[in-house]
C-alpha positions as CSV (number, residue, x, y, z in Angstrom):
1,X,82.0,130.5,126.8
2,X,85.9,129.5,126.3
3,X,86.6,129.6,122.2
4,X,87.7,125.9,121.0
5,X,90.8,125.9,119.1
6,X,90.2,124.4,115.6
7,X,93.1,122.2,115.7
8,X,91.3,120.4,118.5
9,X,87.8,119.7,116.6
10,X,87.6,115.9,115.4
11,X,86.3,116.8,112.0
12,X,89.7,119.1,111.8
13,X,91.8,115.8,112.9
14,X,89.9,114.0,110.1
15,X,90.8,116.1,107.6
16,X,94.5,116.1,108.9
17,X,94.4,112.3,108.4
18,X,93.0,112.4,105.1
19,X,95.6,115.2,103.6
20,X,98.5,112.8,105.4
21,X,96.8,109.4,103.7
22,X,96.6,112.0,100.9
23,X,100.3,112.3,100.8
24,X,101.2,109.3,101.4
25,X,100.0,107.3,98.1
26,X,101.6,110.9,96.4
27,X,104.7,109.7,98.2
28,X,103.9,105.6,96.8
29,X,103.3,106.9,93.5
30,X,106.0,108.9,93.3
31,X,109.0,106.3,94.7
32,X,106.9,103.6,92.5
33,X,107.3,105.5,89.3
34,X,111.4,106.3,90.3
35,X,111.9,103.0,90.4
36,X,110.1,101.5,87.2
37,X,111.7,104.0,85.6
38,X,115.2,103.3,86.9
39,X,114.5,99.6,86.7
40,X,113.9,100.3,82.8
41,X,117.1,102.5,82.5
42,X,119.1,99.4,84.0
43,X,117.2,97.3,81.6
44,X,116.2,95.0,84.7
45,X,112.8,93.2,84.0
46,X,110.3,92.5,86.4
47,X,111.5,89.3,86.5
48,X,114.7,90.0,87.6
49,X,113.4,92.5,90.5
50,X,111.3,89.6,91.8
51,X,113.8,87.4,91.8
52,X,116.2,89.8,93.4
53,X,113.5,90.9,96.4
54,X,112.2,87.4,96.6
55,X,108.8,88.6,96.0
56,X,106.3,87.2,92.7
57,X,106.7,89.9,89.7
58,X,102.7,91.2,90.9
59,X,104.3,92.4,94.0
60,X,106.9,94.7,92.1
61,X,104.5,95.7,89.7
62,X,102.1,96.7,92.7
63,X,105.8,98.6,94.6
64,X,106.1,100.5,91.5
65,X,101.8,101.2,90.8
66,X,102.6,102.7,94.7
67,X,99.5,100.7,95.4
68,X,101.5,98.8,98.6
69,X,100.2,100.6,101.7
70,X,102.7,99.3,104.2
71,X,105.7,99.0,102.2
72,X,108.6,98.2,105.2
73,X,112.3,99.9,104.8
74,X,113.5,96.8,104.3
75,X,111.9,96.4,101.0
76,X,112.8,99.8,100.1
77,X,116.4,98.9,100.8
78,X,116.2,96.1,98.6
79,X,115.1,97.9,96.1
80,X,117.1,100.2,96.0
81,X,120.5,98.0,96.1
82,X,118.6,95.9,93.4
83,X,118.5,99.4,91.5
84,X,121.8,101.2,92.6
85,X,120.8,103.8,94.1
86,X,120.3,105.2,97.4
87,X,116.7,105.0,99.6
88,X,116.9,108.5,100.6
C-alpha cells in the first residue's frame, strides 16, 4: 500500500485554509489599527476619512476594526493617500 502524502489529506488542506483565514484578519487587524492610529496622528476624524473615501463613517470604523473581509486595493489606496503614506 502506497504512503499518502499529508499535504494531500483534505483535513490537512482545511487546516491550511483556516491558518491562511487565520492570517488574514491578523493582517486586517493589523493595517486597521496603522491606520486609526495614523488617522489620529494627522488629527483626521472619522468624518473626514468618510468623506475623503466616499464611504459612511461605520465603514472606516469597520477598515480600521479590520472586520472588512474583502477590502479591494483600491480602498487601500485611498486610504492611504487620505493618510500620506504608502500601501505597501
Amino acid at each position: 500500500m502506497e504512503d499518502i502524502p499529508l499535504n494531500n489529506c483534505g483535513a490537512n488542506a482545511d487546516h491550511r485554509k483556516e491558518v491562511q483565514l487565520m492570517f488574514n484578519t491578523e493582517l486586517r487587524k493589523t493595517i486597521g489599527s496603522r491606520a486609526k492610529e495614523r488617522r489620529k496622528e494627522l488629527g483626521l476624524t472619522l468624518d473626514y476619512m468618510a468623506e475623503k473615501l466616499d464611504v459612511n463613517k461605520s465603514t472606516i470604523m469597520r477598515y480600521e476594526k479590520g472586520t472588512i473581509d474583502n477590502t479591494k486595493r483600491l480602498v487601500i489606496e485611498g486610504l492611504a493617500n487620505a493618510l500620506h503614506v504608502t500601501p505597501e
